[in-house]
C-alpha positions as CSV (number, residue, x, y, z in Angstrom):
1,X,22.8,-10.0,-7.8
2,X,19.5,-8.7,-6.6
3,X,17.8,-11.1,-9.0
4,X,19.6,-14.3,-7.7
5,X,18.1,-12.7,-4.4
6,X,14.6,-12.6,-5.6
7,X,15.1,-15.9,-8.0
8,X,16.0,-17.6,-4.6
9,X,13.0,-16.1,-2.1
10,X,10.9,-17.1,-5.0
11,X,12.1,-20.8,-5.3
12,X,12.1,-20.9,-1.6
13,X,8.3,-20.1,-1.4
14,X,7.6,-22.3,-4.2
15,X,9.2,-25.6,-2.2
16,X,7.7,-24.5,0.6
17,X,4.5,-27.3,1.0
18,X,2.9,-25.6,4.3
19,X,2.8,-22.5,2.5
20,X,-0.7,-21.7,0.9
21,X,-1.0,-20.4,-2.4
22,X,-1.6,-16.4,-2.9
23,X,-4.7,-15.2,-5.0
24,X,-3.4,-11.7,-4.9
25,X,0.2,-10.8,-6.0
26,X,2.8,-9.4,-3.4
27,X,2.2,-6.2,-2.3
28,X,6.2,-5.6,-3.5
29,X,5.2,-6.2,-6.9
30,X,1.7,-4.9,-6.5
31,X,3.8,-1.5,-5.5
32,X,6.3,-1.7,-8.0
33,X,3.7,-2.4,-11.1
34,X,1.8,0.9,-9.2
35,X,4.8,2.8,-9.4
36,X,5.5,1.9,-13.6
37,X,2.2,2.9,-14.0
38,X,2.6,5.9,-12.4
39,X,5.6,6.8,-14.7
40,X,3.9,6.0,-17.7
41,X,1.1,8.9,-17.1
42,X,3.2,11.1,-15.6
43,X,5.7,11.0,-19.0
44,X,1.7,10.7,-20.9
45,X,0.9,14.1,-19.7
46,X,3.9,15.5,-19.9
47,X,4.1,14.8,-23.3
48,X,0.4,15.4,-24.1
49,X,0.6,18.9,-22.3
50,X,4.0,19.9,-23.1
51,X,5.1,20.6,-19.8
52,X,8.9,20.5,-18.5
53,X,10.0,18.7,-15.8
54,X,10.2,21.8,-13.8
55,X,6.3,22.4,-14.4
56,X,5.3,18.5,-13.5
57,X,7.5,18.7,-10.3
58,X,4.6,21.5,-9.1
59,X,1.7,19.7,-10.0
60,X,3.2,16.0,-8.5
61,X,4.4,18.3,-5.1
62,X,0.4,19.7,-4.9
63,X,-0.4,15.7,-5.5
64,X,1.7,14.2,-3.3
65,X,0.7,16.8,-0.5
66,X,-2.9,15.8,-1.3
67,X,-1.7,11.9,-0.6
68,X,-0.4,12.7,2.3
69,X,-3.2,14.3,3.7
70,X,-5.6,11.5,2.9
71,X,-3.1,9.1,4.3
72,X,-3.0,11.1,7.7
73,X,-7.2,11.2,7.7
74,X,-7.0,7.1,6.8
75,X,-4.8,6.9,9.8
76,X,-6.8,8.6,12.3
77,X,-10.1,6.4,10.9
78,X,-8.3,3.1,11.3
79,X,-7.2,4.2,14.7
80,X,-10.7,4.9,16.0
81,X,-12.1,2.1,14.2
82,X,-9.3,-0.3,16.2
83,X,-10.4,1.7,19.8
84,X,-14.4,1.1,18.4
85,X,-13.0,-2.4,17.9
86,X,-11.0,-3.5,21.4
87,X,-13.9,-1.4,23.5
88,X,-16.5,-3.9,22.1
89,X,-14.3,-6.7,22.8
90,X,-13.6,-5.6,26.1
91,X,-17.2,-5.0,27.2
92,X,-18.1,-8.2,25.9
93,X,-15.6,-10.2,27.9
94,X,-16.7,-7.9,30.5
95,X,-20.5,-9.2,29.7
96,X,-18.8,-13.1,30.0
97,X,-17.2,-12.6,33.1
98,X,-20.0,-11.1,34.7
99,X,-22.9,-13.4,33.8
């Protein structure tokens, strides 16, 4: 059932003339082919190390707390790059009203 859902969105897209074509795939499947990937070397060291579940499920935790961490510091950069960003544009309508 899920693939009659996609089957259709995709169909839908593809008889859609205003639409323009993508050069980059959808971040869904860009995610999902992320995510395979992901499996594959995590069952790739597993295997090559010999390490049980129990002992990957440390290592991925440390990992995923690392992630985390470097998606709070990308937040907080994109957030002063956007107040950088609408300061400029307000002191250059600012500079247009005044002159």
């Amino acid at each position: 059932m899920a693939t009659e859902h996609i089957n259709l969105e995709v169909e839908a897209e593809q008889n859609n003339p205003q639409k323009q074509p993508v050069s980059e795939p959808p971040l869904t499947l860009m995610l999902h082919q992320a995510k395979i990937r992901m499996i594959g070397a995590t069952q790739e060291v597993m295997s090559e190390y010999g390490l049980p579940a129990a002992m990957m499920e440390g290592i991925i935790s440390g990992i995923l707390a690392d992630i985390r961490a470097q998606a709070s510091t990308d937040l907080l950069l994109d957030f002063k790059r956007q107040m950088i960003e609408q300061e400029r544009s307000h002191k250059q309508k600012e500079g247009e009203i005044i002159e």
